[in-house]
N, C-alpha and C positions, 0 to 999 in steps of 0.2 A: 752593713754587714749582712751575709747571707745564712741564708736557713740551708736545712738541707736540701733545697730541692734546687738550688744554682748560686751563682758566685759570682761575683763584677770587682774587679781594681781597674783603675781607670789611674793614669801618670800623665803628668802637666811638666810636658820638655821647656825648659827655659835657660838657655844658652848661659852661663856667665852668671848663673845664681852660686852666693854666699853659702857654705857648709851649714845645715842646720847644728843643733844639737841637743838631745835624750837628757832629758832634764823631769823635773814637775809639772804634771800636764801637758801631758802628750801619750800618742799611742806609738812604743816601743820595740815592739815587735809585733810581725803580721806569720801567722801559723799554716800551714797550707797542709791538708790529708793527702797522706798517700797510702796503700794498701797496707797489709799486714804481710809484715816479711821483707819489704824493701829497701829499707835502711840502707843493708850491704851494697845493693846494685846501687843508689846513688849516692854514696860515699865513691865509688870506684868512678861512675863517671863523672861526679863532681874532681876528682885525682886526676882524671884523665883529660880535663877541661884546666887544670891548674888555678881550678877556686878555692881555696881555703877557707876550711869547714873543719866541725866539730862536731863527734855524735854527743846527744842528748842523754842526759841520766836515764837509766835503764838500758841503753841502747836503740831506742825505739823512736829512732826519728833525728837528722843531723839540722844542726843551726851554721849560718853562713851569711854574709854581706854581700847586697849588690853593688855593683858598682859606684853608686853614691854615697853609699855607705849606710843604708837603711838594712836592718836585721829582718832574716829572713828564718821560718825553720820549715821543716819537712816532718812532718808527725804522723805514726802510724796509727792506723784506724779501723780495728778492727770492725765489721758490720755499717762501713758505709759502702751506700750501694750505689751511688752517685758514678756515673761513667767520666772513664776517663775523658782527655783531649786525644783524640785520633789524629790530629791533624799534623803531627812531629813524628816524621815516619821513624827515627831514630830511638822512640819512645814506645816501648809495647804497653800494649792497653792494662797489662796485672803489672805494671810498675808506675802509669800513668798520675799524676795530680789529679783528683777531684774536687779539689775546690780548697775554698777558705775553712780552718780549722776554728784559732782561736785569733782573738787581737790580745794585746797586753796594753794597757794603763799606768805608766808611771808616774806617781802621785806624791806628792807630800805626806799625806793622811790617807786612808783607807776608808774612815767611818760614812765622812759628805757623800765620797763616788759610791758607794756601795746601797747606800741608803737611797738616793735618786735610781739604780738600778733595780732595786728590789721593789722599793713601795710606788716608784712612778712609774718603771716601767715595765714593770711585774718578773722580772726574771727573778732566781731562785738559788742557794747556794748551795756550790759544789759539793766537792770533794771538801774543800776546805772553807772558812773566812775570806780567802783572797781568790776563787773561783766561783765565777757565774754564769746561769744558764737560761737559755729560753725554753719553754716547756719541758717536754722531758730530755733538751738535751740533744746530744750527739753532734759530729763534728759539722765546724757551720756553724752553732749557737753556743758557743765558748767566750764568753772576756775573763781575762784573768785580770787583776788590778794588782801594782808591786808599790807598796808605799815606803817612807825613808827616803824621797830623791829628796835631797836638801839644796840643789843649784838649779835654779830656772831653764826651762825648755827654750829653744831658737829655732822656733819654724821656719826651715829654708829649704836647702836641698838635702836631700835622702831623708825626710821624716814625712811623716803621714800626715796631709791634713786633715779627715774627717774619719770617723766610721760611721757607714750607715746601717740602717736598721729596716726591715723593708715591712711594709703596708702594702695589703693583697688589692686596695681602691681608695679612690679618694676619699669616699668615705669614709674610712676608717682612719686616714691620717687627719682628715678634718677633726674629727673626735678625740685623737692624739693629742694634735695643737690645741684643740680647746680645752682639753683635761690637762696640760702642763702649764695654759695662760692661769687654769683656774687655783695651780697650785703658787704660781709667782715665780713662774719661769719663764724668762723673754726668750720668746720665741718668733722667727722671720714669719714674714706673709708667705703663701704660698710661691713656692719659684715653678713657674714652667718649663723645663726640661725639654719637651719636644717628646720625649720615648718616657717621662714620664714625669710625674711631680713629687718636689719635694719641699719639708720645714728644716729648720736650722735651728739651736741651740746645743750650749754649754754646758757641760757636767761641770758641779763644782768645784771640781781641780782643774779646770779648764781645756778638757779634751772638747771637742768642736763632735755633734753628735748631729747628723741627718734621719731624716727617718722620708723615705722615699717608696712611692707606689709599683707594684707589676706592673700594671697598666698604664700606657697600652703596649707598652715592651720596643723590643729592638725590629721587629719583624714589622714593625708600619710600613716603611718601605723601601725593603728589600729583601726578597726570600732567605730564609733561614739560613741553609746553607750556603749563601754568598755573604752572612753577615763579614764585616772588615776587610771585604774587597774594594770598594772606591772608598773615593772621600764625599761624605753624607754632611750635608751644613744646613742649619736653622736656615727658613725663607730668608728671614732680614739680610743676611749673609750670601745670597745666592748672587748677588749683585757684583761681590767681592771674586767669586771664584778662582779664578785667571788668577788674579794676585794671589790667593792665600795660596794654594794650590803651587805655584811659585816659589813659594818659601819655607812651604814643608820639606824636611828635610827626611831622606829615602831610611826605611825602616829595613834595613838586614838581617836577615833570619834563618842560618845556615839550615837546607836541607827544605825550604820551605818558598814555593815560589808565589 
């Protein structure tokens, strides 16, 4: 998951995957800020795109399914100062997404998931019992947790597999890992990434929780703003090219070349 200073979803296409389904343990919805005031303009072009959507209690922020059927919302955000995406000319920068809000946690229980957020991983409680925050907060550093799911999660398509948590060095996620092994939480060896490292474990309702470093980021190698222009693969893979490359299949993005 991200802080307020950037924001990463990463989606794994796999042709002829099984319907998941929003059960006990799993993250249920993903939150996304948008500025203060924009609700109205994207209800209308959500209307005008013929996706069926719902505004949010209060009116401050609409909920709506992608394609696969994974829960999406749009939530207004008053004082985040996060820039838009410029890159969706259809998209004016004071109605633009900033980034990730909150995630949600559907849980059996509340007390296990809440307790591993608080006293392991130092977050802090909201507004309420069933919202948490990382330091002081603001959009970016929001889980909310909704306990009562009484029928088991099926991780497949349109559900989330992981949320991450981001560590500014390795350092510090070394520390992590070894402050969660020391409480009796299995936790993976370090994974190398390539753009950057990460550890692996489970919250007790069994949401899948990464905790992943800045460093060294996306820019190793390819200038900033060419970032998701070619296709960039681990060395091991460079051998493969020609073929993978082959079988990717072409990414359409009306208005967007």
């Amino acid at each position: 998951m991200a802080s307020v200073a950037a924001s990463l979803m990463t989606f794994f296409p796999w042709p002829g995957i099984s319907q998941g389904r929003v059960g006990a343990g799993i993250t249920s919805v993903t939150s996304f800020s948008i500025p203060e005031g924009a609700t109205g303009w994207w209800a209308q072009r959500l209307a005008a795109l013929s996706v069926p959507h719902s505004t949010l209690t209060a009116g401050h922020g609409v909920s709506l399914f992608d394609p696969d059927g994974m829960i999406l919302e749009l939530i207004e955000s008053p004082g985040d100062n996060r820039s838009g995406w410029d890159g969706y000319g259809s998209i004016p920068q004071d109605k633009a997404i900033r980034g990730l809000h909150t995630v949600t946690f559907s849980e059996a229980q509340l007390e296990p998931t809440a307790l591993m957020l608080t006293e392991m991983l130092g977050m802090e409680i909201g507004e309420n019992d069933k919202n948490f925050q990382m330091s002081q907060g603001g959009a970016g550093a929001f889980v909310r947790v909704e306990p009562g799911a009484s029928d088991p999660s099926l991780q497949a398509g349109g559900t989330v597999h992981h949320v991450a948590f981001r560590a500014p060095d390795l350092l510090t996620m070394t520390q992590w890992q070894q402050e969660l092994m020391e409480q009796g939480i299995r936790v993976t060896e370090i994974m190398d990434r390539q753009y950057f490292k990460s550890i692996y474990f489970r919250e007790p309702g069994g949401v899948l929780f990464e905790i992943a470093t800045d460093d060294p980021g996306f820019a190793i190698d390819e200038p900033l703003l060419e970032l998701g222009r070619s296709l960039k693969l681990p060395p091991w893979l460079e051998p493969s090219r020609e073929q993978i490359s082959a079988s990717l299949p072409r990414i359409e993005v009306p208005g967007v070349s």
